[in-house]
Every structure is written in C-alpha cells, then in structure tokens.
C-alpha positions in Angstrom: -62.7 -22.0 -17.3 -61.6 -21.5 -20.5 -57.5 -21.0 -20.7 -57.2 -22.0 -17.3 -55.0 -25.3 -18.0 -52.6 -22.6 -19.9 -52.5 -19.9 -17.1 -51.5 -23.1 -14.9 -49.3 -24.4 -16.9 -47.3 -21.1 -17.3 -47.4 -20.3 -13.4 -46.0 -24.1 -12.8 -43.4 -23.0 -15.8 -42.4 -20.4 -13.7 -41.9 -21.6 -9.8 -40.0 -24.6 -11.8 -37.4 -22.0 -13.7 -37.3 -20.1 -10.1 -36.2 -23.6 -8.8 -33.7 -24.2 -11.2 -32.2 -20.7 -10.8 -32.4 -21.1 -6.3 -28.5 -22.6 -5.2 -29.0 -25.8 -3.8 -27.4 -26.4 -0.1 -23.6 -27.7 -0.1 -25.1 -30.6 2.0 -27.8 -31.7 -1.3 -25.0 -30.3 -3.9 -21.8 -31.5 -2.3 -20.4 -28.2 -3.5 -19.7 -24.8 -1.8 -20.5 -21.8 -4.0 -18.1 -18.8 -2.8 -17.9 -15.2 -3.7 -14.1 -14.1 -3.6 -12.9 -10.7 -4.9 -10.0 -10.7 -7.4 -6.4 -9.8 -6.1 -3.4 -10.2 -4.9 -4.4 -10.9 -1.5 -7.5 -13.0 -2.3 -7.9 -14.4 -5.6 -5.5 -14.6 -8.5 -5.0 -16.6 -11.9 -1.8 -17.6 -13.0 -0.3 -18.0 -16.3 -1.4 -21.8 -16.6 -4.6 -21.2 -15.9 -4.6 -22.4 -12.5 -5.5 -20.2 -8.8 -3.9 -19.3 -5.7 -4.4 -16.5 -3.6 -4.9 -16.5 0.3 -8.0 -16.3 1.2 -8.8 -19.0 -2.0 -6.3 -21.4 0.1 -8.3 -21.1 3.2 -12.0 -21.2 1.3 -10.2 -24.7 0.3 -9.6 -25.7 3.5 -12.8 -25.3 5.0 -14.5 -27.2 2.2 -12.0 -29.9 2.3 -12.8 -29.6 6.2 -16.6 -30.2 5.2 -16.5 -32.7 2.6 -17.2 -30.2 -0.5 -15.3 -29.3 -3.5 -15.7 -25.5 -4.1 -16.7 -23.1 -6.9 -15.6 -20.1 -6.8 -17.4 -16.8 -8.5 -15.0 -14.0 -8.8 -16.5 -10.3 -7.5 -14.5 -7.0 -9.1 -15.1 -5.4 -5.4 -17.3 -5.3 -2.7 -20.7 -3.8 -4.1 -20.6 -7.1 -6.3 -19.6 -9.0 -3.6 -22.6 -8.2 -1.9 -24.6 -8.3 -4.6 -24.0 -12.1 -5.4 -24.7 -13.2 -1.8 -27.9 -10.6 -1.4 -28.9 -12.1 -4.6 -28.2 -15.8 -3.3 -26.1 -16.9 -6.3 -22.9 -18.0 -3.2 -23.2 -19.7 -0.4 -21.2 -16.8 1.2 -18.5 -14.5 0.6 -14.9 -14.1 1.1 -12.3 -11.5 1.4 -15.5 -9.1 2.6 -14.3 -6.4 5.0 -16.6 -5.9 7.8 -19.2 -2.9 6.9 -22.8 -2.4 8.6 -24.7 -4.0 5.7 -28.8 -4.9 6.7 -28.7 -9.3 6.5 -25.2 -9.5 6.2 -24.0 -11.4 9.3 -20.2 -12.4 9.8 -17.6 -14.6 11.1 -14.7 -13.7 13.6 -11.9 -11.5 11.9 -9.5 -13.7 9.6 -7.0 -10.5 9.9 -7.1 -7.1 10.5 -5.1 -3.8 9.0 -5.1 -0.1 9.0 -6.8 1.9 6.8 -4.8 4.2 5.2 -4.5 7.5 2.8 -1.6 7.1 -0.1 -0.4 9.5 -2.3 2.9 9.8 -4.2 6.4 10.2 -2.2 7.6 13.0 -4.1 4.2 15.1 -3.9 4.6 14.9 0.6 4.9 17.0 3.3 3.2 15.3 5.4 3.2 14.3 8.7 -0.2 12.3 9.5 -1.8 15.4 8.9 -5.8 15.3 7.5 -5.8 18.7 6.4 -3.4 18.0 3.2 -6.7 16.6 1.8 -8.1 19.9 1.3 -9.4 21.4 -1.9 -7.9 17.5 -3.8 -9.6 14.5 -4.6 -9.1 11.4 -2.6 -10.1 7.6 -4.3 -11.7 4.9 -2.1 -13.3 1.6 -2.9 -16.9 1.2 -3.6 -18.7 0.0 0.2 -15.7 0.2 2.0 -15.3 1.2 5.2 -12.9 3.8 4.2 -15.3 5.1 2.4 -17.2 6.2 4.8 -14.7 7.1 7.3 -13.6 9.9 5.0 -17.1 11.4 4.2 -17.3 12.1 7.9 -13.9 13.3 7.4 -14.8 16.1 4.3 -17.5 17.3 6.8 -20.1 19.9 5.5 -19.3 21.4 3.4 -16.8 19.4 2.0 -13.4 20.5 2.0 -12.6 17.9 -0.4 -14.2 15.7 -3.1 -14.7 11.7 -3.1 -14.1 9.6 -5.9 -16.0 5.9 -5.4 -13.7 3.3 -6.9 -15.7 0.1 -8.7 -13.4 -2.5 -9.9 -9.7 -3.8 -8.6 -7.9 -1.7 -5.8 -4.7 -2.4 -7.6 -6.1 0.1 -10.6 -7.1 2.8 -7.8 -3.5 2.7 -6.2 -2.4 3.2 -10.1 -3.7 6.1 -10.7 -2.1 8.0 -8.1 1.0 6.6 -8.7 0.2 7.7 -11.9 -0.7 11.1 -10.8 -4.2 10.7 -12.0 -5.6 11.2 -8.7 -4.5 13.1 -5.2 -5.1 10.8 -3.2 -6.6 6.8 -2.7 -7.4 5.5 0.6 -6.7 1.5 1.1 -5.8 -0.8 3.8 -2.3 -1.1 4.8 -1.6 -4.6 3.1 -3.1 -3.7 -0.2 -0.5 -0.9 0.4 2.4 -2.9 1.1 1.4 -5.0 -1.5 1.4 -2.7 -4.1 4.1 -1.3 -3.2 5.9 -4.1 -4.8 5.2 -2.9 -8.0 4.2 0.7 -7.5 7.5 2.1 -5.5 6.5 5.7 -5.6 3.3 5.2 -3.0 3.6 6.5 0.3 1.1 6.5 3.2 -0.3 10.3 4.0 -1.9 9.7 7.2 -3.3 6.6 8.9 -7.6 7.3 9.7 -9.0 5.9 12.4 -10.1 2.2 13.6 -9.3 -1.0 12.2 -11.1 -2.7 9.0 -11.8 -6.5 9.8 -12.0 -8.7 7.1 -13.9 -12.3 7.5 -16.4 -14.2 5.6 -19.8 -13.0 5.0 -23.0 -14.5 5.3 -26.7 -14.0 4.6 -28.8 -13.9 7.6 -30.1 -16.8 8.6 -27.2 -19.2 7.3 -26.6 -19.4 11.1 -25.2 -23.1 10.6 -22.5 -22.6 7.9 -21.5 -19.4 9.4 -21.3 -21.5 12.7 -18.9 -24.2 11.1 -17.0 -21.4 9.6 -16.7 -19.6 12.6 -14.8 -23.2 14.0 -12.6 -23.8 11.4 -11.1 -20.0 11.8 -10.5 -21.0 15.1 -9.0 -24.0 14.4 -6.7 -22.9 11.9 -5.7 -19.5 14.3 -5.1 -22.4 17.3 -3.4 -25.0 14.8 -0.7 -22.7 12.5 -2.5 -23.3 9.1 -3.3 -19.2 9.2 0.2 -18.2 10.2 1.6 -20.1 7.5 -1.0 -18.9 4.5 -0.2 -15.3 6.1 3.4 -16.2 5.7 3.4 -17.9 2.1 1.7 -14.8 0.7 3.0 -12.1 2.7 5.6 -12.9 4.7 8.4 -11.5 1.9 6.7 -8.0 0.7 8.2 -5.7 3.3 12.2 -7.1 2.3 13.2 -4.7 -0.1 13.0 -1.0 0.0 10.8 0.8 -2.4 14.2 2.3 -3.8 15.2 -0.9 -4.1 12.2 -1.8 -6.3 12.5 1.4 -8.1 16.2 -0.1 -9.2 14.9 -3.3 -10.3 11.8 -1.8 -12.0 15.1 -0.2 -14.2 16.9 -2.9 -14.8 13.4 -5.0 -15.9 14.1 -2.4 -18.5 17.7 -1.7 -19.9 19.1 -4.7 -18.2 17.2 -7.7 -18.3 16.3 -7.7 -22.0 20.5 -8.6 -22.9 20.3 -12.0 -20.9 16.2 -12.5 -21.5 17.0 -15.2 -24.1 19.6 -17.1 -22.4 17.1 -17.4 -19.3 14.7 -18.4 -21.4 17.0 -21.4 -22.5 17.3 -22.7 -19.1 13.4 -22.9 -18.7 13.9 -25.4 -21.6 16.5 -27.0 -20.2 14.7 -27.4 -16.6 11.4 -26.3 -17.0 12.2 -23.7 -14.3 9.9 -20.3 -15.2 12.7 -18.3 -16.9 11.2 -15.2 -14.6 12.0 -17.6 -11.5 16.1 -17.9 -12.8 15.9 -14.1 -13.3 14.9 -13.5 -10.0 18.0 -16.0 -8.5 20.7 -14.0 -11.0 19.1 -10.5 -9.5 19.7 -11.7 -6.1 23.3 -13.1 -6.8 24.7 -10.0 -9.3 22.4 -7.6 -10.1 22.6 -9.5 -13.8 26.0 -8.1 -14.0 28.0 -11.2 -15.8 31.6 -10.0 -14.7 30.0 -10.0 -10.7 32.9 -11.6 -8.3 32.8 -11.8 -4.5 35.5 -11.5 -1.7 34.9 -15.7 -1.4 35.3 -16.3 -5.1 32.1 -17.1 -6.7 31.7 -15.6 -9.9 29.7 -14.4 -13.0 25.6 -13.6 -13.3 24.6 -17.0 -11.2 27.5 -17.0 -9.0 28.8 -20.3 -9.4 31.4 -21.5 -7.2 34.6 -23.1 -8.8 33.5 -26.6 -7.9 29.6 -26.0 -9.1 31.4 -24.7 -12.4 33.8 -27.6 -12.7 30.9 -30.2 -12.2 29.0 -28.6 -14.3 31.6 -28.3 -17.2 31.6 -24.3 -17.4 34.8 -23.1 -19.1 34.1 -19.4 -18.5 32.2 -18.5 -15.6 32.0 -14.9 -17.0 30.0 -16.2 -19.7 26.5 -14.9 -19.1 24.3 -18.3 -21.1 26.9 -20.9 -19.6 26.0 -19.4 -16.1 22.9 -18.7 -16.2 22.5 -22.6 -18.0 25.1 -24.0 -15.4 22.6 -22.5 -12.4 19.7 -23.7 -13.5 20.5 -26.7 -14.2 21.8 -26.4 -10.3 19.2 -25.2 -8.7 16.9 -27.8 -10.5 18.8 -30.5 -9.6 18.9 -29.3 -5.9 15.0 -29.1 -5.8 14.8 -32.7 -7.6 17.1 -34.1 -4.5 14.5 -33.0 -2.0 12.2 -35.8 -0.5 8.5 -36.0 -2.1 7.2 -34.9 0.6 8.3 -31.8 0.3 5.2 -30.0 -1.4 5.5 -26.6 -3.8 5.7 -23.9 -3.6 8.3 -24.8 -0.4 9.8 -27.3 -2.4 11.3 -24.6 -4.5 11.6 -22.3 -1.8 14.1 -25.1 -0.2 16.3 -25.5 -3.1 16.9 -21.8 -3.3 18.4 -22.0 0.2 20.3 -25.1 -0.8 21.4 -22.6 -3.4 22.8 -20.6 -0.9 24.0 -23.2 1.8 24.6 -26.3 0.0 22.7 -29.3 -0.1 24.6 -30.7 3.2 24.7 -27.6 5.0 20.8 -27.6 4.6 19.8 -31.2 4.9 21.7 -30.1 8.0 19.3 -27.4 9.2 16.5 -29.4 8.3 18.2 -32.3 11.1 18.2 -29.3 13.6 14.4 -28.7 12.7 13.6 -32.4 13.5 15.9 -32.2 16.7 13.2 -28.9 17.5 10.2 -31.1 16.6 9.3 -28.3 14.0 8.1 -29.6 10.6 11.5 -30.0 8.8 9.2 -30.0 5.3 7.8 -26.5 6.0 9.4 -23.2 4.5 7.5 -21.2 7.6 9.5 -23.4 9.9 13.1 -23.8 8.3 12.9 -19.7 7.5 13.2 -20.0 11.7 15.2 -22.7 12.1 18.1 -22.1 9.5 19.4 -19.0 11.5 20.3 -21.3 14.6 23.0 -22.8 12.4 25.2 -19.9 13.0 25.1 -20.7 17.1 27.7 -23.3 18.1 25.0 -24.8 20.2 23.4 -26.2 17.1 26.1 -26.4 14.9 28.5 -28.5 17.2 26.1 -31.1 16.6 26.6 -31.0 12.6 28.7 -32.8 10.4 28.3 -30.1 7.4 29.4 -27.9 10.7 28.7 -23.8 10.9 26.9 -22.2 8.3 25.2 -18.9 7.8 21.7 -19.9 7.6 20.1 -16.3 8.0 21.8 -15.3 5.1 20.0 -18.0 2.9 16.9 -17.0 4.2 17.3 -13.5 3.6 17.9 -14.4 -0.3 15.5 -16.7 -0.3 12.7 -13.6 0.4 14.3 -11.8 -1.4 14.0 -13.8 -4.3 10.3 -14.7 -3.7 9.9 -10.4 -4.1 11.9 -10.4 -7.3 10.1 -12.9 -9.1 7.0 -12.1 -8.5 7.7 -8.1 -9.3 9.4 -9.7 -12.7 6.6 -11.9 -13.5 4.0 -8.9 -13.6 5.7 -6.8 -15.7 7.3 -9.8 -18.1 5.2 -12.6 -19.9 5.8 -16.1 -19.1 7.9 -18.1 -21.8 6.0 -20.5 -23.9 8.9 -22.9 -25.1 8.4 -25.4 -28.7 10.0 -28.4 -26.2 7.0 -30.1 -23.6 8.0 -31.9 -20.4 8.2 -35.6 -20.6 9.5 -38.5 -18.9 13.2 -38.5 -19.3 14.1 -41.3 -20.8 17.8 -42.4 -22.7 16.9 -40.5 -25.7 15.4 -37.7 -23.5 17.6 -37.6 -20.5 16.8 -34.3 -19.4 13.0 -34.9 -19.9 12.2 -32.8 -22.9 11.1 -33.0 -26.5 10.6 -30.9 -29.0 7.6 -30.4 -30.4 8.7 -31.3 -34.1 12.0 -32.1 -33.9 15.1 -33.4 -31.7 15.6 -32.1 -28.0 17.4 -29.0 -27.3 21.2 -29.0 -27.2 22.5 -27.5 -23.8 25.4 -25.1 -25.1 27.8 -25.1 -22.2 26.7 -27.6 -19.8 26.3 -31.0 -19.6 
C-alpha cells in the first residue's frame, strides 16, 4: 500500500514521544517526582538559592527512607496541584488538603487545622457570628475545602458573593489586610502564619469541620501511597513530625500582633540608622546581618543607650566582661556593640560540637547568648542526665527551664540559671528575623568566606583587595 511505511513510521513517531513524555517509576528512575505548593508552610526559596519548608523536609525524608533523591515541581495552589498529578507529570502531591476529588486517593492526615474567616481587626464586631458576611465579599482558595463550605454557607440566593483565589494564600490574606477584600477564608496556620507579617488580620468566625492535609495520590498508586502511609506513621510514633512542626512553627504565636505592629515600625524609622553597622558584622562573621538585627531587637529594641537593672548595656547588651574581652571602650557605641556581639555570638556557635547540625546550631548559641556558654553546656549535661538528645533545639527548648529547680541545678557546677528566659529569647528571635528578613533584602558583602588562615584570621577576603578592618573589636 502505497504511503503505508510513512503512516507507520509516524504512528511509531508518536507512541515513542508519548513514551518519552510518561514519568518513569521511582523504582526504574531512582527519583521521586513531587508536586508541593509554594509557601511558608510547604515550600520556600531562600536567598541562596537553596529550599526548606516543612512539608519539603518530610518529602525528603521519605525518599531518603526509600532510596530516592527527589525533584520537586512547585504548584501556585491546589487546582495545579491536581492538575500535575491528574496529568501524571508527579509521582504524587504534597501539602494537598483533603477535598472529594474523583481518582485522588490519600494518605492518613500529616496535620490538621481550622478553617477560618479573616478580616481586618479594626473593621470587627464580631463575635463568631456568619451573618457579618452579608451583602460583602469573602476570598477563598481555588478547590479548597473552604470553598465549598461557604457556598453552602451564601445559600440561595446568595447573601454574599465568592471570590475564587488562584495563586499564593499569602496574596489572598494581603488583600484584606489591605482592604481590598471583606473577607478571605484560610486555615488557621496560614493565619497564624501570616500574621507575622500581616498584624492587622483577625479571625471573624471559625466554619465548621476540620481540613486534613496529607499527600495525594492517583488511584491505583496503591503501593507508594502504602509506603507513605508507614513512614507518616513512623515519623508521628518516632518524634521526627513533632520536631519539623516545631522548627517551623513552634515560635509564630510568641509575640503579639501589637507587638509585630511595633516592629513592623521600627523596620522603618529605626532600623535604617544601625542598617550599615549590622551589615559590617555579617562581614566580619558571615552571620546574616537580618539574623544580628533580630538578637539587638530582642536585647534593646535597637536603642543604643539600653541599660538593665543587672548592668548590661548598649544595642547588644554586652556585659562588662563580654565588652572588656572584646576590647569595647564605649559600650553605648552602637557599631562597636553591634561588632562586639557578633563577633560573640559567632564565636559561641563555633564552640558548639559538630554534631550540632543548623539551624539548631544557631539556635544554641543564641541561648548561650543568653545563659553563657557554661551555664548552657550545663543544661545540655541535664539533657544527657534525661536521656533527651542534648544536640536537639526541640529538646533543650524543654530541658533548659529545669535549670531554675534546685533539683537539677544542685547538680551543676555553672549552678542556677534562668533557662526559660533564654528560651523565651531565643523564639523570640527566630519571629524577629524571619519578619525582618521578608521585608529587608539580604546583604551581598565584596569580602567571600574562606579558610582563615594568618593572613586571614577571621576567614575573609576581599574580593579585590585586603580583608576588612574590624573598627572596635579585636
């Protein structure tokens, strides 16, 4: 038949390109293909480039679990979310909040929340009342359960309108706070989360039921979802959840949102008058200049002339004896502080055994900070004494507290200490910094790390040039 060998040649053209474009198994590939939405509480890029996020710490996990290394496709929000595992372009999805989808099977809850109605503070009179709804119009995410829980709410006819949301939920909770909408409906940890950074939210009224978030799967992927549905246990049974839960949210409900408001000030008439010297101590240290920030907004309120009852003094509050080994003449000298406590704190974190692992390693020298390194190296002999991992921030945030009981202290050589206190800062500083680092860029110094060395003793170069000189400290 004349042509034939053409037609045939197309048609096997074709099924070949379909097999290029079908996603090969993890267990041919080696690799898990994963569908994660972008956001603070999921997925997130950082200024270097590099990822973190909750629910991307436990997607590692479970392929490290299996053997794989991971790829991960970033989603804007559900619909797409969906869309790349309908479309089989993921192996399966993360961050996906339960919702009666046809094919869409999931694993056991990773965590549950609320879903809730915002609005701004100052616009409620509330009182977990439905009917302030009427006649505005309320925000909610694109296939969300919330979503659907409010049409049933409008009723028929409507007594108010519905605004599907595509894209982040961070950019629907902006535009109330921004008073472009009445209303947004989210779940209460995007809620608390945001309210980090948008003080002026406040929930309206709770709706009903819970929204369950897990992983999603495509029907028939029984055996992943199956090895999934183990490691959640596993980690729930073994700590690993509790912890992630704790390293990403265990801070957010510390300070007040009038306390925020305040800071969200000072970001603003405040912080630019010391931005520079803070900046200097990144290049000294290689400490993020928004991470030092955070430390002096926690000690002073960047007020330079700060002085406490106890005598520690200036926009770091250095003790006498920190300042004297540190060669500060003027402690009310806002550079020569804020160089003398870096230089401090990084020399605290450096002191800390390797196998104390980021982003606790920093965590810990904060609360040396606080304590002092023998007061802490003390806490962390208490934690050993309690067979709790004396390398873990989500166990020393428990154990340092038990310092102030003479039961545990007795036993110390660095004696009594105030432990609670340190982890109080300590959260508190996690809030500040990461409220500062959203609204301030990161500092990109003409000096790269390198391996001190005598003509380098502090581990920097410049670029072109000579290494920086370090003002008042030495």
């Amino acid at each position: 038949m004349p042509g034939h060998p053409a037609r045939l040649a197309v048609l096997l053209c074709l099924l070949f390109l379909a097999a290029c474009q079908r996603l090969a198994s993890p267990e041919s590939s080696g690799e898990l293909v994963v569908a994660i939405r972008a956001g603070p509480s999921s997925y997130e890029v950082d200024d270097k480039g590099g990822s973190s996020g909750f629910e991307r710490d436990l997607v590692q996990a479970f392929a490290q679990s299996l053997g794989y290394r991971v790829r991960f496709v970033v989603a804007n929000d559900q619909a797409e979310l969906y869309e790349l595992l309908d479309e089989g372009h993921v192996h399966f999805a993360a961050s996906a909040w339960e919702h009666d989808v046809p094919h869409i099977r999931y694993t056991s809850p990773i965590r549950e929340s609320d879903p809730v109605v915002v609005s701004r503070g100052d616009d409620l009179t509330l009182g977990e009342d439905p009917s302030v709804l009427t006649g505005h119009t309320v925000g909610a995410m694109i296939a969300s359960p919330q979503l659907e829980a409010l049409r049933k709410l409008a009723g028929e006819p409507p007594r108010f309108s519905l605004q599907p949301h595509a894209g982040a939920e961070y950019d629907l909770l902006q535009a109330v706070a921004d008073n472009k909408l009445d209303f947004a409906s989210t779940d209460r940890l995007q809620y608390r989360l945001a309210l980090q950074f948008l003080p002026d939210l406040q929930v309206a009224f709770t709706l009903p039921g819970r929204i369950r978030f897990g992983w999603a799967f495509r029907e028939g992927d029984d055996k992943l979802r199956m090895q999934a549905d183990r490691f959640i246990a596993d980690i729930r049974r073994g700590g690993l959840l509790a912890r992630l839960q704790d390293r990403y949210f265990g801070h957010i409900d510390r300070i007040k949102p009038e306390g925020i408001t305040e800071l969200l000030d000072d970001i603003q008439t405040l912080l630019p008058r010391f931005r520079k010297f803070f900046q200097d101590a990144q290049e000294i240290t290689g400490l993020d200049w928004r991470l030092l920030a955070a430390v002096a907004y926690q000690e002073s309120k960047w007020d330079p002339l700060a002085t406490s009852p106890t005598g520690v003094r200036g926009i770091m509050m250095l003790t006498e004896d920190t300042a004297d080994h540190l060669h500060v003449s003027n402690r009310l000298d806002p550079r020569q502080s804020i160089l003398a406590g870096a230089k401090y704190l990084a020399d605290l974190r450096n002191l800390l055994p390797l196998t104390v692992k980021e982003p606790d390693r920093t965590w810990f020298a904060l609360a040396a900070y606080n304590l002092g390194m023998g007061h802490f190296n003390g806490g962390r002999a208490i934690a050993v004494g309690l067979k709790r991992d004396a390398d873990s921030w989500f166990e020393m945030k428990k154990v340092l507290p038990l310092m102030a009981r003479p039961e545990y202290y007795a036993r110390l050589k660095s004696g009594r200490a105030r432990g609670g206190e340190a982890v109080i800062m300590v959260e508190n500083i996690r809030t500040y910094f990461s409220i500062i680092s959203r609204f301030t860029p990161p500092w990109r110094p003409d000096y790269q790390l390198v391996r001190s060395t005598p003509s380098s003793p502090h581990g920097l170069r410049q670029k072109h040039g000579k290494p920086p000189k370090l003002g008042g400290i030495s």
